[in-house]
N, C-alpha and C positions, 0 to 999 in steps of 0.2 A: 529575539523571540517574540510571540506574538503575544497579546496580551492575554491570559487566562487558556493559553496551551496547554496539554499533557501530555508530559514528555511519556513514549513508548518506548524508544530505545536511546541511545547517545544520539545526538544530532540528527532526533527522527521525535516533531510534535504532531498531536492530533487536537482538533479544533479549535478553539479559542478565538479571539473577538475583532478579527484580521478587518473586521468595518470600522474598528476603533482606529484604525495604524493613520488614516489620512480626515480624522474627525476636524469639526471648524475650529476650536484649541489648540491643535496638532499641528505640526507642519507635516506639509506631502511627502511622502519616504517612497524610494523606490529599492525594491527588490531584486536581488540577484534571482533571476530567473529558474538558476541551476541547481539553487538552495530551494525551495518551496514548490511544491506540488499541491494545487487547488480543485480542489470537485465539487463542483456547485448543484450534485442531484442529493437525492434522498434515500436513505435504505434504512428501513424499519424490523425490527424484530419484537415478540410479545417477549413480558416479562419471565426470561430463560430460556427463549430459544434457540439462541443460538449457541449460549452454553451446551443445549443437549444436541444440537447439529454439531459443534466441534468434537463434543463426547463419541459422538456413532462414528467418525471418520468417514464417513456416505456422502456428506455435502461437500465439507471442508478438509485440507488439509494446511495444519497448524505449519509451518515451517520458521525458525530464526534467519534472518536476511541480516546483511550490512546496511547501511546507509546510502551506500553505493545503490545497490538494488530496488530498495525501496524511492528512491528518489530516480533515478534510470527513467528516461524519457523512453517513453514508448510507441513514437510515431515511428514508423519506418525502418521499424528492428528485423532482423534478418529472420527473427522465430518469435513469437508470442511471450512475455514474460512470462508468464505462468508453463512453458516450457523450459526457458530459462532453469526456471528456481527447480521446475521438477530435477532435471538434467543432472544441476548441481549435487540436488539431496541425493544420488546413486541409486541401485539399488532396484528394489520394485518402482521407485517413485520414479528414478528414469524407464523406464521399463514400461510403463503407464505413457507416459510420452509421446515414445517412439508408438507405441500401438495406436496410442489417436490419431495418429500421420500415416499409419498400414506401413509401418517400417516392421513389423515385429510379426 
């Protein structure tokens, strides 16, 4: 695990101090690729915004994923992940889906 992660679900961390892992004290470590997904941009919210974005269901939709999912490469996937996951949840949220596509 990576130094100062926070874990979000079982075998799923979010940030921590991944420039410590290969520091001049350290030895070099390499990583299973398969295991770790890295995003090196930025995304900013003001203090509660995006609480009240998940609140209206208009921006976001909150969805539980496996590990599987959340880690699932997403170069060259037959559908967009976030079709995926919609698909998954049934429902109107498949239903949402298939209409972005003009399947519905």
């Amino acid at each position: 695990i990576i130094p100062g992660a926070q874990k979000v679900v079982e075998g799923v961390y979010s940030n921590g101090k991944w420039f410590e892992l290969g520091g001049k004290d350290s030895p070099a470590v390499a990583l299973d690729a398969r295991q770790y997904k890295f995003f090196a941009q930025y995304a900013g919210w003001s203090p509660g915004q995006l609480e009240r974005e998940l609140e209206t269901s208009q921006v976001w939709i909150a969805a539980a994923c496996s590990p599987e999912i959340l880690l699932k490469q997403v170069i060259q996937l037959p559908k967009p992940l976030w079709r995926e996951v919609l698909e998954l949840m049934g429902g109107e949220y498949e239903a949402m889906s298939r209409k972005q596509y003009g399947e519905l």
